[in-house]
N, C-alpha and C positions, 0 to 999 in steps of 0.2 A: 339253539333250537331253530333260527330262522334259518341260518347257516344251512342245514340239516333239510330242512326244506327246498331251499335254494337248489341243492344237489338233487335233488329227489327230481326236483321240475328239471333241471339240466338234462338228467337222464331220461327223464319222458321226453323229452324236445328230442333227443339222441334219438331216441328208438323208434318215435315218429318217420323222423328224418331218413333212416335207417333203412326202415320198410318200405319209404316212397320210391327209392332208385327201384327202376324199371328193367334197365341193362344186366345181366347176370349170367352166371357163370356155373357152372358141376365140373370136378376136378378138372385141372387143364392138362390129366398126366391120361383121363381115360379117353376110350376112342370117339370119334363124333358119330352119331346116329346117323343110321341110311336114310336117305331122303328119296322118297316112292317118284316112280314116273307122274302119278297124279297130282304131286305135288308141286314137279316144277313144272307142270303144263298149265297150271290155272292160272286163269285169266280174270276171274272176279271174286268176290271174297262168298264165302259160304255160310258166313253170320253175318251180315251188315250188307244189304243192294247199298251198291257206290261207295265202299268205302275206298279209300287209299293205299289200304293194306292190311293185311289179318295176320295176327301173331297167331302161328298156327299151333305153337303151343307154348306154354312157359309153366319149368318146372322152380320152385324153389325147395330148398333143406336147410332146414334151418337148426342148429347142432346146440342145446343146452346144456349137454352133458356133460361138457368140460370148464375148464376154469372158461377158459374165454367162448367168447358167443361166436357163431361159426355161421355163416352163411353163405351158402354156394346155389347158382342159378344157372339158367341154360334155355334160351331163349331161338326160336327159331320164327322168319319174320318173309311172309311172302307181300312182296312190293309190286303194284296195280299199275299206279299214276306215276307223273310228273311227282304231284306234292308229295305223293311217298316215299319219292327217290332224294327230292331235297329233305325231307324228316329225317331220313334213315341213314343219311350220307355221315353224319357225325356221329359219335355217341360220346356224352361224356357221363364217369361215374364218381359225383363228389361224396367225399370222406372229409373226417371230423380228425382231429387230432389224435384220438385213442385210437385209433383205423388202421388198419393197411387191406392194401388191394391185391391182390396176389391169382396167379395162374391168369392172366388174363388172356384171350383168345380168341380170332374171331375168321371168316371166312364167308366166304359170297358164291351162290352156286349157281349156274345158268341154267337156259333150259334144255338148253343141249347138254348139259350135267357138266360139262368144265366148271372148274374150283378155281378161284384164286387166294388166297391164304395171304392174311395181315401179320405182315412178320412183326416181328420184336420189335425192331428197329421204329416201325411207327408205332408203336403206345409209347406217348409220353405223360410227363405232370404235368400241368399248369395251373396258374390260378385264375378261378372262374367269378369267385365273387368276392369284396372286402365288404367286412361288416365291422364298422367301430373299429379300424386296425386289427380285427382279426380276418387272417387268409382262409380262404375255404378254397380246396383245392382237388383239383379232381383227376383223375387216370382217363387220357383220352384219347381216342383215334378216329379218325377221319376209315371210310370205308370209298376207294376210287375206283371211277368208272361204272358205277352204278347204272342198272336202269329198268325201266316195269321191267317185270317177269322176274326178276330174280327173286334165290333166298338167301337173305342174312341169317349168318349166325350169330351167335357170342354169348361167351362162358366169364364170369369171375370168380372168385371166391374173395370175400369178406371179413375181415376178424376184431371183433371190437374186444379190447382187453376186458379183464377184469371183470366182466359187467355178463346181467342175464337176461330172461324174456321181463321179467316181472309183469304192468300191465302192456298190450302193447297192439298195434293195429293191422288188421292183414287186408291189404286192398287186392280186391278182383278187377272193378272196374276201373279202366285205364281211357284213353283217349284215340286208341286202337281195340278193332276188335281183336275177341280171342277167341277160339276153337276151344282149346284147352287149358285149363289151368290147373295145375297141382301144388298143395304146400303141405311139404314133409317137414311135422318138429319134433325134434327129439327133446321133451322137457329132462330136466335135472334131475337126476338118480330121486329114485323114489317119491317125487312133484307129481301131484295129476293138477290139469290144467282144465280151465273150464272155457266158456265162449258164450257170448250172445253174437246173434246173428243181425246185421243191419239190411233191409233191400236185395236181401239175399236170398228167399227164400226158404226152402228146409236145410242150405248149407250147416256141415257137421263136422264132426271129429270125427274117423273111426279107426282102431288099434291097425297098424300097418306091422311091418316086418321090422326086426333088427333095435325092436325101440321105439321106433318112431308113430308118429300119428298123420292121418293124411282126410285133410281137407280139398275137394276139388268142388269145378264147377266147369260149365259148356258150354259152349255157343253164348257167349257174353258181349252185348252189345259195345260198343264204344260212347263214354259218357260226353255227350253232351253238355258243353256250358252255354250260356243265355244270360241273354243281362236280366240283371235286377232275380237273381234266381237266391234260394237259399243256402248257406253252405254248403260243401260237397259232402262232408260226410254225413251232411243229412239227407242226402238225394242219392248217392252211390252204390252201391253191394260192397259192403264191405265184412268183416269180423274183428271184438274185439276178443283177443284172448285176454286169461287172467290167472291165478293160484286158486286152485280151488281147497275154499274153505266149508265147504258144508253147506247144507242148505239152510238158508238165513233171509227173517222176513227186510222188507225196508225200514221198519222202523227199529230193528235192534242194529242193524248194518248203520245207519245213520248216530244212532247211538254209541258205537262203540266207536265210530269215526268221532264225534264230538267229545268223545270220552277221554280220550286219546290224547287229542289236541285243546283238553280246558287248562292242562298246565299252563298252558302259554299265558292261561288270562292273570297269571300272577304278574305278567310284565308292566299290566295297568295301574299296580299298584305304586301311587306317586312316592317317591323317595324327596327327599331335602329338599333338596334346591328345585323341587317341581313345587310342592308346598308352597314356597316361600315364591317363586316368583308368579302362580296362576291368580290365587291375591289381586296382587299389583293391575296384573294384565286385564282383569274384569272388574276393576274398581269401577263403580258409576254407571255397569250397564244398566240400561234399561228394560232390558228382555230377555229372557233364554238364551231366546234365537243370535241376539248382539252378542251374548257371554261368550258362546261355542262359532261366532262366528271372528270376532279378536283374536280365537284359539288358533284357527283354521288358518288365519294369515299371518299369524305369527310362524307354525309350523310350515307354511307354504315361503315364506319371503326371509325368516331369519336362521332356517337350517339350510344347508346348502346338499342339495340333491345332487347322488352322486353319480345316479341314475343317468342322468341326464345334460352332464358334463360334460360340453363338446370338447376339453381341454385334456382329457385324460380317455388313456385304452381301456380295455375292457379289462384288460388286466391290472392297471392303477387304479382303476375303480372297484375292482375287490381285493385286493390291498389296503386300499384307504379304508374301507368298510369293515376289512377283518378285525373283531375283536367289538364289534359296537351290535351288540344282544340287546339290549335293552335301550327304555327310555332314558337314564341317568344318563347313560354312557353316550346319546346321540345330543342329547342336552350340553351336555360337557365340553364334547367336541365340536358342538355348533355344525355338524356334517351327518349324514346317514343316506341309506339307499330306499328308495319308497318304503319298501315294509318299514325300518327303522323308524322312519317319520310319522308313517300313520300309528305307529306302535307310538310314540311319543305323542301325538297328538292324543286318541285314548286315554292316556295316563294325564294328560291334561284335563281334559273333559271330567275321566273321572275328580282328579281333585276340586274339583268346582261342581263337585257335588251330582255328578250325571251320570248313570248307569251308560258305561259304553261296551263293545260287543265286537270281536272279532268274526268275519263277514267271508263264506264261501259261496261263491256265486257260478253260475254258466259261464259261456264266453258264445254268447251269437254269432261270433265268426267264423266256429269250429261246428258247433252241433246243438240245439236246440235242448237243452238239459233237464228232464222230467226226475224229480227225485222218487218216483217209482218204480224207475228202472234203477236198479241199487246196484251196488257193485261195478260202481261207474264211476272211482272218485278221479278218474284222468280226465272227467269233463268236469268240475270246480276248479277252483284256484281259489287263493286267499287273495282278495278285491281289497276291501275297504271298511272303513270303520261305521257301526251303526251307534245311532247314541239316541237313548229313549228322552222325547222332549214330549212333555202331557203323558196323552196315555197311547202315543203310537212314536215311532222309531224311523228317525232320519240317517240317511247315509251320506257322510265322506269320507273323500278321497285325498289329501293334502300329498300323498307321495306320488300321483301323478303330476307331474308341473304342471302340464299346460292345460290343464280341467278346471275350469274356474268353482266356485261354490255354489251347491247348487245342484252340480251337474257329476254325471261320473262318467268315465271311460263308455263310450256306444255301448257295446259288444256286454259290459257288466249292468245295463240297463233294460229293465222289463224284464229280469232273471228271476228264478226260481234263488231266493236267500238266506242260504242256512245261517243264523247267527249263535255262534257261541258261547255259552257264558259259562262261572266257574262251577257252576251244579250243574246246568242244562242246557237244550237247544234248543230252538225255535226258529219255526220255518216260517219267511215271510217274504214280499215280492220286492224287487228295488221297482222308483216308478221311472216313466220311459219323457225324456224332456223336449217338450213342447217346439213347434216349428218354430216359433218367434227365438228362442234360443240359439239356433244355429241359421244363418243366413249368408247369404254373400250380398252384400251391396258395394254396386257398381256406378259409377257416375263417371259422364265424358264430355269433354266443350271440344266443339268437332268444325270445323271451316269447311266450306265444298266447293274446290275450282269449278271452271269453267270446262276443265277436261274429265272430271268427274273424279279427282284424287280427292283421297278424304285426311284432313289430317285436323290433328286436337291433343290434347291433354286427356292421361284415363287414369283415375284414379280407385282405389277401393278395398273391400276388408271383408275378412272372415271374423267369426265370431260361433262359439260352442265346438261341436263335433267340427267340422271345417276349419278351423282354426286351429285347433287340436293337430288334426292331420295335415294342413300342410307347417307345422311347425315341425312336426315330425320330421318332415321333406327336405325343411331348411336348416333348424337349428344348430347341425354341425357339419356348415357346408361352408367354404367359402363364397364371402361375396358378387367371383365370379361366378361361380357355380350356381349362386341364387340366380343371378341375372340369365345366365343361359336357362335356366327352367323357363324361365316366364317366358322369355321370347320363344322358347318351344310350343309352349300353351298356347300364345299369341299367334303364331305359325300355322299352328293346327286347322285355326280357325279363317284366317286372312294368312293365306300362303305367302303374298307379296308384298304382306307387311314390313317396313321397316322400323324399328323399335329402341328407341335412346333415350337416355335419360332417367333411367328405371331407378327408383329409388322401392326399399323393401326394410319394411319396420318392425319394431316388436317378434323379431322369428324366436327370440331367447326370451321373454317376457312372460309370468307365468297368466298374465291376468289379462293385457291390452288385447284386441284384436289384432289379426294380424294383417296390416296393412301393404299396401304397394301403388304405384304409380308412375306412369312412362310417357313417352311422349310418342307418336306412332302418326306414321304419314300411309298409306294405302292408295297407290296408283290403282285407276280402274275402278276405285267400288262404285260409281255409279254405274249406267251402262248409258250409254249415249245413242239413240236412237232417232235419225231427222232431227227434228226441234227438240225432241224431249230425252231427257234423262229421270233412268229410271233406279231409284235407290230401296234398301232396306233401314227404315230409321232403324230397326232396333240392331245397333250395328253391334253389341257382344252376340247376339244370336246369327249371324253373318256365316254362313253355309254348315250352319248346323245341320246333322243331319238327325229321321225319326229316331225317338227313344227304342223303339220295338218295330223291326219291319219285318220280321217272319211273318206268315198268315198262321203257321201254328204254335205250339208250345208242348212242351212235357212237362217242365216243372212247375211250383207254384211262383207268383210274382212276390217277390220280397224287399223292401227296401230297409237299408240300414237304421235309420232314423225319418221323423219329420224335417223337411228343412222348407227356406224361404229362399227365395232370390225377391232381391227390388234395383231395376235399374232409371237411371234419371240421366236423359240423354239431350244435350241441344247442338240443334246441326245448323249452321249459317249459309245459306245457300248463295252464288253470285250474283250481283246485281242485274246483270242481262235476263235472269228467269224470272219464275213466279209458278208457285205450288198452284198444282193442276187437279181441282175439284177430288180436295183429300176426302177420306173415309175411315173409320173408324173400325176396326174386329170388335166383335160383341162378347160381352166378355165368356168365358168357357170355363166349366163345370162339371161336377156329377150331381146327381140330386140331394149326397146329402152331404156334401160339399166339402168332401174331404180333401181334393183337391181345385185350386180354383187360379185362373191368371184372370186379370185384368190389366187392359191398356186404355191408356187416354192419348191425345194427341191433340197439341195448339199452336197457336200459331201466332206472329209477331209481322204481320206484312212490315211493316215501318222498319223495323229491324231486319228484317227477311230471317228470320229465327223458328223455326219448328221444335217445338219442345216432346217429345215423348218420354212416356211413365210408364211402365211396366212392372207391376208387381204378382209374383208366383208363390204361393206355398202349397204343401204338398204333405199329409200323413195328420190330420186332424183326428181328432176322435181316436189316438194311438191307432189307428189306420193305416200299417207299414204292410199286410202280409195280405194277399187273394189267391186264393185256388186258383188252378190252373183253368177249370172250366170257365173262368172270368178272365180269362184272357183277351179275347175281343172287345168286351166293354173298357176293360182298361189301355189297351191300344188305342182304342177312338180316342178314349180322353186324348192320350197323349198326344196323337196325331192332328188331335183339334189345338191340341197347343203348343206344336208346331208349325201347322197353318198360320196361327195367328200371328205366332212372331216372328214369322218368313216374311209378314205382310209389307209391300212394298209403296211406294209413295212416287208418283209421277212431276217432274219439274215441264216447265213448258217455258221454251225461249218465247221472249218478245218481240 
């Protein structure tokens, strides 16, 4: 059954994926479309002042009719700027293994109406990204001699086997504007197909010719990204299509979704050797909480996730997994893939007497998921296990490795939480984990020439969400690979850093923070003025720049989680100086102090030692999300707490 799931999500990740390519194509056997004097005379885009360039239309057709899923495009592209000419000079269109590209075609018109035509000869493959040894690889062509004024074309056609629309998502807005946009689907003999509309307006379906159905839309801005913004598909125009089943309230659609999926809760039903060894494992607890917490590190440290395996492809890791359905069988084998293990763990919990619950949650990284909007199930996923402790319902996660207890994957926290069980369902919220959880501490012993080089020992660690993700970054990288990140990181910030020594701990570890430390010399950080040099103690903040420097905003401000930062810095200055009437930043706030830094700053004349403390947290009171109209207020904060940790410290020769 998990199997069965497994594929289901593939296929949505497929269809996803499928939808986003931009570049497309309408057969490459018909003729190309006349292109108006008015067309290649333009000079500015006629949806968007200043953009780059305007897709002046993009048709797609998308063919369900047949066995295979059929999609063919045709895009036409007038180019403004510079930046438009370098955007548009490439095109690549990545495919999936069940894919092929075909009829590809493309052509550049001036405005003197000369054609020059991309022959055959350059579309080639290549491979664009590796994920887990598997190749993603895409049909590409370079488009030469480019420049403003022109129009691009280009046509593919798409063929994904075996496979149909089922649920799946049609993006309007792009990162270019568009004039035009058309999408022709032909559903499956006899299918009618339904849709909601996202940021789209009265966007529709209406019966077209030959079959098909055509959705369009005009003069479509180009989406804007912003930091600290919500996911796109919560901010964008988009549509999702789906099978139309009738009309169905949320609570029966919810229903029959959990109806569906309570078999599965037979898997919690402990068999043998789960009996005989949960026993053993909570002999002598003293609490609930201790019983299902033995459980949780037993399932987290003595199955071996396969998930998570930097030692195996994506393909010996479902290999190794095939055939392990249930709890006995992940028990037995001592191995399983996340669902395996949280399924075993379940069946754990229940043997030791605790009502446990299979767990469909949002994903905040994708879309903000209201279970009143029904007919939405491509926004759940199956998360994680609930297990009723008193009379309310805790959630984990043991088949994420690097999620300590406690805590669950970001993006499945603060979710809307269907939980399953083998009669009913019950909707409840997962909770959102605390700034003190997730931090970065930094600490550094720093020496300061006489020429203003700064060099020391830097040490430090992540912990919760942060530690999660960069394990993610590192855990199957090698060594060097780790080491060139960090001096990247380090670079970023001090250009003319030089960085050796780098030791980097715990990235495979399901529980330790994840640690790092280098040794790091920096010519220049002081600035040497007449007698005086002029420094930033808080040297990891060293040419940082503002969080937010637009003056305006479209979206709302969103942050992913609460986090903290605490840095503990001491800097030894040369014996020839002497700190020159320091001062202090006051500490910075909002009133009701959901975000707050404080610094302190001392001093060791006898040693000649400055010591700085810098501690930041941020998202108190589940205080991660602001409307756009509080954009200014939340800028200031930021900008006031970047002032403060710019703040510089003056040395004075003797």
């Amino acid at each position: 059954m998990f199997r069965y799931l497994i594929k289901q999500l593939r296929l949505l990740w497929f269809s996803c994926l499928f939808l986003l390519v931009t570049q497309n194509i309408f057969g490459g056997d018909e003729p190309w479309r006349p292109v108006s004097p008015a067309e290649r005379q333009m000079t500015a885009s006629s949806v968007e002042s200043g953009a780059d360039a305007e897709i002046l239309f993009w048709e797609v057709r998308l063919n369900d009719a047949t066995q295979n899923l059929i999609e063919e495009n045709y895009v036409r592209i007038k180019v403004f700027t510079e930046k438009g000419r370098e955007k548009y000079s490439k095109v690549d269109i990545p495919y999936l293994r069940n894919t092929k590209i075909k009829d590809v075609s493309a052509r550049v018109i001036r405005p003197d109406g000369s054609i020059v035509e991309i022959g055959t000869a350059d579309i080639f493959e290549r491979e664009i990204v590796r994920d887990n040894d598997e190749k993603v690889k895409a049909t590409s062509f370079a488009i030469p001699n480019i420049e403003p004024g022109v129009i691009i074309e280009y046509r593919y056609k798409e063929i994904a086997k075996n496979t149909g629309i089922g649920v799946m998502p049609i993006y309007f807005q792009r990162d270019t504007p568009i004039r035009t946009f058309k999408f022709y689907l032909k559903p499956w003999r006899g299918n009618r197909m339904r849709w909601l509309a996202f940021n789209a307006g009265s966007a529709s379906f209406v019966e077209d010719e030959k079959g098909y159905y055509l959705a369009s839309m005009a003069n479509i801005p180009s989406f804007k990204s912003e930091p600290y913004m919500p996911p796109s598909d919560q901010v964008r125009s988009w549509m999702l299509i789906f099978p139309d089943n009738g009309p169905i309230s949320a609570s029966t659609y919810w229903g029959r979704f959990s109806g569906i999926r309570s078999e599965w809760y037979k898997a919690f039903e402990p068999k043998k050797d789960i009996k005989k060894l949960v026993p053993e494992l909570i002999a002598n607890a003293n609490s609930d909480e201790e019983k299902i917490s033995r459980i949780f590190n037993f399932c987290k440290t003595q199955i071996r996730n396969l998930s998570y395996d930097p030692t195996l492809s994506r393909e010996q890791r479902a290999e190794l997994a095939d055939g392990i359905d249930n709890a006995k069988d992940a028990l037995a084998e001592k191995r399983g893939n996340s669902v395996d293990i949280n399924t075993l763990f379940g069946a754990m919990v229940t043997a030791a007497g605790f009502e446990a619950r299979y767990v469909y949650t949002g994903n905040r990284s994708r879309f903000f998921f209201n279970p009143e909007l029904h007919k939405q199930s491509m926004f759940v996923h199956l998360s994680v296990i609930a297990v009723k402790v008193g009379n309310g319902w805790r959630f984990y996660d043991p088949g994420s490795y690097f999620i300590p207890e406690g805590m669950l994957q970001w993006h499945d926290e603060r979710e809307s939480a269907l939980l399953i069980g083998k009669k009913d369902y019950i909707w409840s919220k997962t909770p959102l984990s605390p700034s003190d959880k997730t931090a970065h501490r930094r600490n550094g012993r720093f020496k300061l020439d006489e020429e203003g080089t700064l060099e020391g020992i830097v040490s430090g660690e992540y912990t919760g969400h942060l530690s999660e993700y960069h394990k993610l970054l590192n855990y199957d990288e090698s060594q060097n690979q780790r080491e060139e990140r960090l001096i990247r990181n380090v670079k970023a910030s001090m250009p003319t850093a030089e960085v050796t020594g780098i030791k980097i701990e715990n990235a495979n570890d399901p529980e330790k923070p994840f640690t790092y430390e280098y040794l790091v010399r920096v010519p220049n950080y002081a600035q040497k003025t007449g007698k005086r040099m002029f420094m930033q103690p808080g040297v990891f903040e060293a040419n940082a720049k503002p969080v937010f420097s637009a003056s305006t905003r479209v979206h709302d401000i969103y942050f992913s989680y609460p986090w903290e930062v605490h840095d503990n810095i001491s800097i030894q200055y040369p014996e020839s100086f002497e700190l020159d009437n320091p001062d202090v930043p006051a500490e910075v706030s909002d009133p009701r102090k959901i975000g707050v830094l404080n610094i302190s700053i001392g001093h060791n004349p006898a040693t000649r030692t400055l010591y700085y403390k810098r501690d930041f947290q941020f998202g108190s009171g589940e205080s991660i999300q602001f409307p756009a109209a509080f954009y200014s207020s939340i800028k200031n904060l930021f900008d006031g707490f970047h002032r403060a940790s710019a703040h510089s410290l003056s040395l004075r020769q003797k």
